[in-house]
ROKELO-999839 format. One line per field, with one value per residue (C-alpha): x, y, z; chain; residue in one letter; residue number from 1. Coordinates in Angstrom, 1 decimal. Layout:
N
x <- c(X, ...)
y <- c(Y, ...)
z <- c(Z, ...)
unit <- c(A, ...)
code <- c(A, ...)
pos <- c(NUM, ...)
***
This chain:
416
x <- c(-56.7, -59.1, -61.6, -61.9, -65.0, -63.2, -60.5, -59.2, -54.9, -54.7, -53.5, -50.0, -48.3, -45.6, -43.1, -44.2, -43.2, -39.6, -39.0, -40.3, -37.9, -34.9, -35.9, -35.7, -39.8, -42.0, -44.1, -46.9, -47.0, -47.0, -49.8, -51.7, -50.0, -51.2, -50.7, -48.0, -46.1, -46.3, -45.1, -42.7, -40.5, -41.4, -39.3, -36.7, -36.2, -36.4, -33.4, -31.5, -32.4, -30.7, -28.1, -27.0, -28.3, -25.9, -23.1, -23.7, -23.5, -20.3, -18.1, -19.4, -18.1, -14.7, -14.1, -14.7, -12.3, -9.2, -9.5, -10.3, -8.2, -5.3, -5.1, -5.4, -7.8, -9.6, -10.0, -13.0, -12.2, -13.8, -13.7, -16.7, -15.1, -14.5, -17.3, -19.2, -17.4, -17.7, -21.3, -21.3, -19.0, -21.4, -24.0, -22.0, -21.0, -24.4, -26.0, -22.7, -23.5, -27.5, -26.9, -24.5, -26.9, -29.6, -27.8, -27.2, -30.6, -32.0, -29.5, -30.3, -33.0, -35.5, -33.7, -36.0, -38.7, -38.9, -37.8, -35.2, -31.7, -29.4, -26.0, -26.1, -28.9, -26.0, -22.8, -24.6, -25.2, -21.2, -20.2, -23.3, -22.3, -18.8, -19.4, -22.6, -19.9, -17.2, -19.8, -20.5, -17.2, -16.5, -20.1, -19.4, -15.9, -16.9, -19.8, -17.8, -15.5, -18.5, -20.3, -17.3, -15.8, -15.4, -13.8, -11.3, -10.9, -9.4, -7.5, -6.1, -5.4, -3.2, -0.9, -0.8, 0.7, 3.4, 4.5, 4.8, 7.0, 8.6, 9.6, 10.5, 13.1, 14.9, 14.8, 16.7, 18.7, 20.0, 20.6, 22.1, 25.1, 25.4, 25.2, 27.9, 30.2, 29.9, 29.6, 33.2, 34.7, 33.3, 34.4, 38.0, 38.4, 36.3, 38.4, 41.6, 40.6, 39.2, 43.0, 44.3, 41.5, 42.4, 46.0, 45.3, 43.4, 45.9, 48.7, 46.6, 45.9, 49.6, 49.8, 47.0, 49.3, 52.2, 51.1, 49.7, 52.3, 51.3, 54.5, 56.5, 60.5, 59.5, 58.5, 55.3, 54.7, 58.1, 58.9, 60.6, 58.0, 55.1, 56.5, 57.3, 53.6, 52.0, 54.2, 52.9, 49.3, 49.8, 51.2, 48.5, 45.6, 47.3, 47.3, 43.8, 42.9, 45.1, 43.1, 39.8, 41.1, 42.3, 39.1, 36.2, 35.6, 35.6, 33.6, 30.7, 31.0, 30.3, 27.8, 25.7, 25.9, 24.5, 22.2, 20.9, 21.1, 18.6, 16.1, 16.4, 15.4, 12.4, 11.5, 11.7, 10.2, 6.8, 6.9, 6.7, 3.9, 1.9, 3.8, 2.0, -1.2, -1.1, -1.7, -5.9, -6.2, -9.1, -6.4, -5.7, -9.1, -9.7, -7.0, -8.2, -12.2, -11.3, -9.0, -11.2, -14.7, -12.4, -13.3, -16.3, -18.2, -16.3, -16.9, -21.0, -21.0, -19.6, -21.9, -25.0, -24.0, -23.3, -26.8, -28.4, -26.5, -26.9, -30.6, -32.2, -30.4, -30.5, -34.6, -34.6, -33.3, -36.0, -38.8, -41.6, -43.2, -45.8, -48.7, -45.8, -43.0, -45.1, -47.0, -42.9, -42.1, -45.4, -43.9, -40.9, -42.5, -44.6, -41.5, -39.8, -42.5, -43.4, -39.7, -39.4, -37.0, -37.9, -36.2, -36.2, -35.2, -32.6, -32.4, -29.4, -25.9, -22.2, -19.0, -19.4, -22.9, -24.3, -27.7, -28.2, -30.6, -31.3, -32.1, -33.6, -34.2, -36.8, -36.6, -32.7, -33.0, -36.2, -33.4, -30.7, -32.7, -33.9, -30.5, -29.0, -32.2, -31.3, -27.7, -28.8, -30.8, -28.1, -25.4, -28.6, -29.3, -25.5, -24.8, -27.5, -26.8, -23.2, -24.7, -26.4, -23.4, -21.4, -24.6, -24.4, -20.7, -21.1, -23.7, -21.3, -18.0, -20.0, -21.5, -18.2, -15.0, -12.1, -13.8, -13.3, -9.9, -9.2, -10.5, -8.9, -5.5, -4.9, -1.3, -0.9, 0.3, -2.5, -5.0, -4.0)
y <- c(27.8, 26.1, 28.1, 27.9, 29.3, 29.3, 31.5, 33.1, 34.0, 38.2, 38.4, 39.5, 42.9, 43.3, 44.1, 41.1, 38.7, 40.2, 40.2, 36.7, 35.5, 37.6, 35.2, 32.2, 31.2, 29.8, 32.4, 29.5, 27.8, 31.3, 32.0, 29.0, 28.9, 31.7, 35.3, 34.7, 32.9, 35.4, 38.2, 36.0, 35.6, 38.9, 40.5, 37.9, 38.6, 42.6, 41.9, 40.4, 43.2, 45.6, 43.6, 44.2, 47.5, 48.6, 46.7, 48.9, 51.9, 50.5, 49.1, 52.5, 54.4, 52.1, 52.0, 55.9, 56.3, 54.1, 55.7, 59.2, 61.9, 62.8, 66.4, 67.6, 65.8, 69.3, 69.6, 68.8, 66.9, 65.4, 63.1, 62.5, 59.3, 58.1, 59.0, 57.0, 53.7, 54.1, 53.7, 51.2, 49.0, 49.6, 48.4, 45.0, 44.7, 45.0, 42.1, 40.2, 40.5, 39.8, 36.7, 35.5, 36.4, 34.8, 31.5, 31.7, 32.3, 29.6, 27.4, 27.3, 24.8, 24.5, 22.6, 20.2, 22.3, 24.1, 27.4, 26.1, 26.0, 22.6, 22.2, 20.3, 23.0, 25.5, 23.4, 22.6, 26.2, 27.6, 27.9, 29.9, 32.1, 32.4, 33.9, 36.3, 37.3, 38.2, 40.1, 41.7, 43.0, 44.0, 46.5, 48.0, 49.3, 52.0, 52.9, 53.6, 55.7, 58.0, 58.3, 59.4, 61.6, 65.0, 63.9, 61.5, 64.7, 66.9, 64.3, 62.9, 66.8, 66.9, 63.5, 64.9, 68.4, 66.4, 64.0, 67.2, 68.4, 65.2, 65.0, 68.8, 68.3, 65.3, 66.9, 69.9, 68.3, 65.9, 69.0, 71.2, 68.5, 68.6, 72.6, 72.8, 71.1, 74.0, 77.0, 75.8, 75.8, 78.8, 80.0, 78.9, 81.0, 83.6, 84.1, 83.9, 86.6, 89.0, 88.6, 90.2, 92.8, 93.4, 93.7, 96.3, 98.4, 98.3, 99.6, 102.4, 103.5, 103.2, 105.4, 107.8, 108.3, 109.1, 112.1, 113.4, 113.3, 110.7, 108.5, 109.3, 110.3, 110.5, 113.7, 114.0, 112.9, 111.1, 110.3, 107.0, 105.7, 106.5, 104.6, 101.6, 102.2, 102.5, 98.9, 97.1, 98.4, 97.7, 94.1, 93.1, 94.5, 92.4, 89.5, 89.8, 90.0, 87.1, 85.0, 86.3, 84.9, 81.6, 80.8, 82.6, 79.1, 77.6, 80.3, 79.9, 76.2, 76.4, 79.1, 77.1, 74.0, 75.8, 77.1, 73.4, 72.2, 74.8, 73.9, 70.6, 71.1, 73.1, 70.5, 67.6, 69.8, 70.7, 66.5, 66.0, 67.7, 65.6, 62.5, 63.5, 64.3, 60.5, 59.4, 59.6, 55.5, 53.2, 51.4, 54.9, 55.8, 52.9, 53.1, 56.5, 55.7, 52.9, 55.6, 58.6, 55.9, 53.7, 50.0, 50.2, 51.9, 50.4, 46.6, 48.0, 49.4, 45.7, 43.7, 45.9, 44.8, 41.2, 41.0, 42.6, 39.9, 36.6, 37.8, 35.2, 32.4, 32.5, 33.0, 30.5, 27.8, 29.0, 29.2, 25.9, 24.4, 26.4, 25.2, 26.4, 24.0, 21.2, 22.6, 22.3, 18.9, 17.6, 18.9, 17.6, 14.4, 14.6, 15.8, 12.9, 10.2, 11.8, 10.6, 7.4, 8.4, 7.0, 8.0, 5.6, 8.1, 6.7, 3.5, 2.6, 3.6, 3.9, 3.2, 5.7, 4.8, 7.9, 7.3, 7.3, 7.5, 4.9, 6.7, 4.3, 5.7, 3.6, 5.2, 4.8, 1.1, 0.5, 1.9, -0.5, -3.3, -3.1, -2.2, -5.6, -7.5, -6.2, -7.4, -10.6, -11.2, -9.9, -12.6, -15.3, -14.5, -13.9, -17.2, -18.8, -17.6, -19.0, -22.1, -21.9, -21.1, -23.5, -26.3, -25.1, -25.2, -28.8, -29.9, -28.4, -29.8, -33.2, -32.6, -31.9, -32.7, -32.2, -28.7, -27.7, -29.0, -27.3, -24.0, -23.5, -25.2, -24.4, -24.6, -28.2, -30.2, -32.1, -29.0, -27.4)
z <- c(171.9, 174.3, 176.1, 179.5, 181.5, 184.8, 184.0, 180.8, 180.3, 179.8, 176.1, 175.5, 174.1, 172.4, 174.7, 176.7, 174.3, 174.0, 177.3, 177.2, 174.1, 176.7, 179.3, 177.2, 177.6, 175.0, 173.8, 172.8, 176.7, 178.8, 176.5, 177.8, 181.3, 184.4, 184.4, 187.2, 184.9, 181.9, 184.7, 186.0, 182.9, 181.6, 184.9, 184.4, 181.0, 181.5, 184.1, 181.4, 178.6, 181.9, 182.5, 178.3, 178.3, 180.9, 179.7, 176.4, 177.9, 180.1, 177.3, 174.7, 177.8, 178.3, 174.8, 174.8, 177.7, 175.8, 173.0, 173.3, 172.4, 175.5, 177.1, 180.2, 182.8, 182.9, 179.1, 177.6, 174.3, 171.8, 168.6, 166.7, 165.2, 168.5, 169.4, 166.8, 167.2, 171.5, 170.6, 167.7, 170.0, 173.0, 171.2, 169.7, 173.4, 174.8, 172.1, 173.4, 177.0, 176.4, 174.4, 177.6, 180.3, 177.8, 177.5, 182.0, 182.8, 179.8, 181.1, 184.0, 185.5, 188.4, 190.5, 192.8, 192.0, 195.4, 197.5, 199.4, 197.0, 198.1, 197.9, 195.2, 193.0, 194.4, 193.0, 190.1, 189.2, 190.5, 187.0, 186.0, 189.0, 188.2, 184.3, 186.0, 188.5, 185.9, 183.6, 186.7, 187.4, 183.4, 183.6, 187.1, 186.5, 183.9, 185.5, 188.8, 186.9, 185.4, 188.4, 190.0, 186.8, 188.1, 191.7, 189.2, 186.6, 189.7, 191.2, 188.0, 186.8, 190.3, 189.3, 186.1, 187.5, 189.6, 186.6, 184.5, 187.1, 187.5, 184.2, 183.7, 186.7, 185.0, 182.0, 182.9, 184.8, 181.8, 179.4, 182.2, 182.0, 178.5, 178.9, 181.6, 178.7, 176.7, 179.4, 180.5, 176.9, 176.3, 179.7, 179.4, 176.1, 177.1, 180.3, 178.2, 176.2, 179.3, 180.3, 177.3, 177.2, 181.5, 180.1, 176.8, 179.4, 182.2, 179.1, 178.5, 182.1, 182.3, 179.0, 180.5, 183.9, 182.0, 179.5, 183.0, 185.0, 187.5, 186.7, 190.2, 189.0, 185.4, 183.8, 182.1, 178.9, 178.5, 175.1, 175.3, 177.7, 176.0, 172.8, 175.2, 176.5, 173.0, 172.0, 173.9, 173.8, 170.1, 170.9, 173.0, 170.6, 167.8, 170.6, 171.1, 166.9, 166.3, 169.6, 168.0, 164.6, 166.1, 168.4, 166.1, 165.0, 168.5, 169.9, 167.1, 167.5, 171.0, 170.8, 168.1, 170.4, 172.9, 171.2, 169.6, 172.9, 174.7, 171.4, 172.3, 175.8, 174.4, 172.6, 175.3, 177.6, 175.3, 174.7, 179.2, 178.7, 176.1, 178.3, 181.7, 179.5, 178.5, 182.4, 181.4, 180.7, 182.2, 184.4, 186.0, 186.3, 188.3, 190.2, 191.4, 191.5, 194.4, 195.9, 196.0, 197.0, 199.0, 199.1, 200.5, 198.4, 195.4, 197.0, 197.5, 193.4, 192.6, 194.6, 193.5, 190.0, 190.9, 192.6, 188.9, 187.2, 189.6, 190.9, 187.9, 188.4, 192.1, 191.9, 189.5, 191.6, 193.9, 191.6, 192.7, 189.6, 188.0, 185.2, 182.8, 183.9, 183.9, 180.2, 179.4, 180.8, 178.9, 176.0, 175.9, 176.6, 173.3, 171.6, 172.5, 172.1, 168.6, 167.7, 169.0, 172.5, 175.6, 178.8, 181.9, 184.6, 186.9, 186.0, 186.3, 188.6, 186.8, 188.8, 191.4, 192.1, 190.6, 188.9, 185.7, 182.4, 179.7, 176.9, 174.4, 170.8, 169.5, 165.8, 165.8, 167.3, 164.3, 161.4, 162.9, 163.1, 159.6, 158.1, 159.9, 158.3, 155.2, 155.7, 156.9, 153.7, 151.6, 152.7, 152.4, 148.7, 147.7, 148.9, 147.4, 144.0, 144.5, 145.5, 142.3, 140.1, 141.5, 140.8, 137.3, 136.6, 138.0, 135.1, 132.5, 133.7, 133.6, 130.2, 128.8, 130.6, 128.1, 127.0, 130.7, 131.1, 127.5, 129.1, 132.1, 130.8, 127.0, 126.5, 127.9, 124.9, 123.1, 123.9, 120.8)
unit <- c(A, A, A, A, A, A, A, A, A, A, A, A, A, A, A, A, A, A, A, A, A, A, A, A, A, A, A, A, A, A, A, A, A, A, A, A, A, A, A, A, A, A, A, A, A, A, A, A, A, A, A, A, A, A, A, A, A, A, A, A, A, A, A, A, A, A, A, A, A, A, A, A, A, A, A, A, A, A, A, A, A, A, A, A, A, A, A, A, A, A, A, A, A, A, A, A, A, A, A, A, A, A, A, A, A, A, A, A, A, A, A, A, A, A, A, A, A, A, A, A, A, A, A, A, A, A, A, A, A, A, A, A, A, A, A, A, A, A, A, A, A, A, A, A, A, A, A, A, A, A, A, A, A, A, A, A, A, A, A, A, A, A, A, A, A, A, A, A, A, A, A, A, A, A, A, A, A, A, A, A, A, A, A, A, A, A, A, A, A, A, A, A, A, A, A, A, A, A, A, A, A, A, A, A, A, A, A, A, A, A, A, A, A, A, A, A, A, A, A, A, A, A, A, A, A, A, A, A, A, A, A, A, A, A, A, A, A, A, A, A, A, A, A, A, A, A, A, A, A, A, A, A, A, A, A, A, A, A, A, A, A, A, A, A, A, A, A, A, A, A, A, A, A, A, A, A, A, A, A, A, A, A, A, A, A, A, A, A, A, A, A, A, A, A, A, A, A, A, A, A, A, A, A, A, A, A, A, A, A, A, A, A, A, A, A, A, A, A, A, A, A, A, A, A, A, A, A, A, A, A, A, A, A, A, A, A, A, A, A, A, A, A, A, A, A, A, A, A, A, A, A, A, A, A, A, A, A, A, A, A, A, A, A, A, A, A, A, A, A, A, A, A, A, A, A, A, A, A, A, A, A, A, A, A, A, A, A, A, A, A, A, A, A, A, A, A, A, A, A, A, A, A, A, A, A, A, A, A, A, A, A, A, A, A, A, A)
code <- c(X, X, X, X, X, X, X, X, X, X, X, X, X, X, X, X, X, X, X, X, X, X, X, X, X, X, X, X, X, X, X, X, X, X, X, X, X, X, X, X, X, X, X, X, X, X, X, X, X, X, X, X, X, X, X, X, X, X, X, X, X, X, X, X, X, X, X, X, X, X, X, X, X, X, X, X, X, X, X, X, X, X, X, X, X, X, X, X, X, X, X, X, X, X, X, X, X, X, X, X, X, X, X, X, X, X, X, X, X, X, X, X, X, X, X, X, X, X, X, X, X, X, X, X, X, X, X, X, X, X, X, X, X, X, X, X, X, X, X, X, X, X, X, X, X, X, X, X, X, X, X, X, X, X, X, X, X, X, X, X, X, X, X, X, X, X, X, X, X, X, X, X, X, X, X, X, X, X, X, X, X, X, X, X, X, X, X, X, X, X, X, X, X, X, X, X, X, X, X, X, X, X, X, X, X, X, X, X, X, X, X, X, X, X, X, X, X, X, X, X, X, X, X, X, X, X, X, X, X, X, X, X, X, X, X, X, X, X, X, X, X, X, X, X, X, X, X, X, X, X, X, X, X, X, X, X, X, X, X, X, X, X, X, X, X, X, X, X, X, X, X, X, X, X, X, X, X, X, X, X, X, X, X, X, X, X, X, X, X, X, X, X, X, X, X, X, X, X, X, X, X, X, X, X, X, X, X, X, X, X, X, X, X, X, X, X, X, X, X, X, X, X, X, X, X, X, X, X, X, X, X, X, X, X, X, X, X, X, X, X, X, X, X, X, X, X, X, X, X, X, X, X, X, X, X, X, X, X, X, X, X, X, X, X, X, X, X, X, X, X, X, X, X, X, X, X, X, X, X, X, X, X, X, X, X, X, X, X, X, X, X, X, X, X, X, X, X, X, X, X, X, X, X, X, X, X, X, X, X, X, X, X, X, X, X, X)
pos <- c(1, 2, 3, 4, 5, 6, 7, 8, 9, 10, 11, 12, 13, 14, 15, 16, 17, 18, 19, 20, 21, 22, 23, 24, 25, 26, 27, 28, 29, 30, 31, 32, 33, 34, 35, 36, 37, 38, 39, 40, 41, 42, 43, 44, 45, 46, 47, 48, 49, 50, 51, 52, 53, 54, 55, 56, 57, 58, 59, 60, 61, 62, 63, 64, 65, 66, 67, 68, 69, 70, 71, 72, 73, 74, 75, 76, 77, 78, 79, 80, 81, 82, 83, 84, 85, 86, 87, 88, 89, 90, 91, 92, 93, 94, 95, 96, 97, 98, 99, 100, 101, 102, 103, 104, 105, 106, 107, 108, 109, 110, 111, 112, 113, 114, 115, 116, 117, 118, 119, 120, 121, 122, 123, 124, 125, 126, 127, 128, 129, 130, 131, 132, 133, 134, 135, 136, 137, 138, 139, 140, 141, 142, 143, 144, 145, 146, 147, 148, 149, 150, 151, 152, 153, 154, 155, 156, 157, 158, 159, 160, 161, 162, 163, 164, 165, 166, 167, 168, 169, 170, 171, 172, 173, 174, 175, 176, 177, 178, 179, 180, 181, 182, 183, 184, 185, 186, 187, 188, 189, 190, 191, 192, 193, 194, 195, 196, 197, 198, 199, 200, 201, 202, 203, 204, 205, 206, 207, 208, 209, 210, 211, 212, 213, 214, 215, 216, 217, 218, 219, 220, 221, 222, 223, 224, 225, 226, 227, 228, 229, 230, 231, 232, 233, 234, 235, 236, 237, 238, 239, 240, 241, 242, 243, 244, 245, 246, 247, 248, 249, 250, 251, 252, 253, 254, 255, 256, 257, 258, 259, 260, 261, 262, 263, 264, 265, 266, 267, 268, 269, 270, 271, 272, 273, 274, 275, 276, 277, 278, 279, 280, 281, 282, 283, 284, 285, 286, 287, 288, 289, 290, 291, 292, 293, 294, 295, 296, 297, 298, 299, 300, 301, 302, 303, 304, 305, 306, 307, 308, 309, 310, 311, 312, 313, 314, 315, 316, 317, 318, 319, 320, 321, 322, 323, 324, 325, 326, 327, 328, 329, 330, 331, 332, 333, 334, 335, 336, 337, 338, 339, 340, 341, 342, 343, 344, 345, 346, 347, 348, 349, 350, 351, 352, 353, 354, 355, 356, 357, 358, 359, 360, 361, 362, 363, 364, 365, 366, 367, 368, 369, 370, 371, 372, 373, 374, 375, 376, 377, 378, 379, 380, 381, 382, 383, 384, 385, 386, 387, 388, 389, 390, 391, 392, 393, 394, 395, 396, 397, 398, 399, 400, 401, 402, 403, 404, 405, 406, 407, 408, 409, 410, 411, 412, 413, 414, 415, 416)
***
């Protein structure tokens, strides 16, 4: 390195040469270049290392969120294999993210080489800022939901309440249908059979008024009424064991369907619960984050991040040349004289008068030219040596006619 006596570059650490390789500078120019410049690109590329940092920690947290175990917005679960790949995919998110924001900022050029940024610097860098604004958007979402995780927890614990309830109220009212089906069989033949059983008791009050006396114009304890009595007690007892007999079957039928079908409620109503635990995704989380912040806030979260993401490439466009863009411009220069390319800057205008390059690639052109020398002497020498041949078949054919004719005609008669 050359020495200078009127002023000496502060030597670089470590951590400075990272952020320097994040940035997308040459570690061997900002050496030789101005302490400004080393700074410079050390903050732009500690923006970018931030920028993939927090995109870790936002996609471990998203993947976290998607993929975490479901309960109640109030339960504290936890899965250590989730747990584990939230933070391995953080981390192959955030190297994703940094290598993006990398290529932007590298990408990304000077401009005219002063502060002001013109429409056309601006136009030229809209697709830079569309990609920084869409990484933008993809980091700030899951950090809004964690900053705002306990007001979300309560409000998300409420929805979850009401769906539960929801679902419990259709629920019961599907199986109460089904249930009515069976209360009315069962109440059909249970009504037929508290007839016979309000008949057998009416016989024997009958029977009871009789042996005391309470019969009016019959005497107590008449004989012939009594047996009449006891008949048809005795007929409508062995009514009501032959209507047990017939609908025993029915009646177990009916009370084992009802039975299966207040399980089955049970059941459906223990699986609303795990359904209304479900409503914990990202998409709802977001939902509720922009309802509890409200747009303001939620628009300020967004632009903050935005601003993170697009502050290099806008600063870049307003960066003025420094001893290190023009230590890189001589470089590339060398570069491209050491390998033969020469580049006559606007030199000429295509077909909508837009100036262009002539790139001329003197080493390319050199390899050409010789191969097409080479070709050229080729066709020379292969057609003198046919020239030749054809001089020397001449000589023979005069030497010795009938051998040639002989040759090249054998089977003509005379020949043989």
């Amino acid at each position: 390195m050359k020495v200078r006596d009127y002023y000496v570059t502060p030597r670089s650490n470590g951590v400075m040469r990272f952020l320097w390789k994040a940035a997308g500078g040459d570690r061997y120019l900002l050496e030789r270049a101005t302490y400004s410049d080393q700074v410079k690109y050390m903050c732009l590329g500690g923006i970018v290392f931030a920028t993939g940092a927090m995109a870790g920690l936002a996609g471990g947290y998203a993947f976290y969120t998607i993929f975490s175990p479901r309960g109640s917005a109030l339960d504290d679960m936890h899965s250590y294999l989730i747990t584990i790949l939230s933070i391995f995919f953080g981390i192959v998110w955030g190297l994703i993210i940094f290598n993006i924001d990398r290529f932007i900022v590298t990408s990304t050029g000077k401009g005219d080489g002063t502060e002001a940024i013109t429409w056309g610097e601006f136009k030229g860098a809209i697709p830079r800022i569309l990609m920084g604004a869409i990484i933008a958007l993809t980091i700030s979402k899951p950090i809004e939901i964690r900053m705002f995780k306990t007001e979300i927890d309560a409000k998300l614990y409420e929805k979850q309440l009401e769906l539960q309830k929801e679902y419990e109220k259709r629920t019961t009212a599907n199986f109460e249908e089904r249930l009515k089906i069976v209360e009315d069989d069962l109440g059909e033949l249970g009504k037929q059979r508290q007839d016979l059983i309000e008949r057998i008791k009416s016989a024997e009050h009958n029977m009871q008024d009789n042996l005391m006396g309470k019969v009016e114009g019959i005497p107590p304890g008449n004989g012939n009424l009594t047996k009449a009595i006891q008949s048809q007690i005795d007929a409508l007892k062995d009514e009501l064991g032959r209507f047990d007999q017939i609908n025993a079957d029915k009646l177990n039928e009916a009370q084992n369907k009802r039975k299966q079908i207040l399980a089955e409620k049970e059941v459906a109503l223990s699986k609303n619960v795990k359904v209304a635990n479900g409503l914990d995704g990202l998409l709802e989380r977001i939902k509720l984050a922009h309802e509890i912040a409200g747009w303001v806030i939620s628009l300020f979260i967004t632009l903050l991040f935005m601003a993170i993401e697009l502050t290099p490439v806008f600063f870049k466009l307003m960066l003025i040349k420094t001893p290190y863009d023009y230590l890189a411009e001589n470089r590339d220069e060398l570069i491209k004289a050491e390998n033969g390319i020469e580049v006559r800057y606007d030199y000429y205008k295509d077909k909508v008068g837009q100036e262009r390059h002539l790139i001329i690639n003197h080493e390319a052109d050199k390899m050409v030219y010789e191969k097409i020398k080479l070709t050229d002497i080729q066709k020379e020498l292969t057609g003198y040596a046919v020239e030749q041949y054809k001089n020397r078949e001449k000589r023979r054919i005069d030497e010795n006619l009938d051998d040639y004719i002989k040759s090249i005609n054998p089977d003509e008669p005379g020949n043989s």
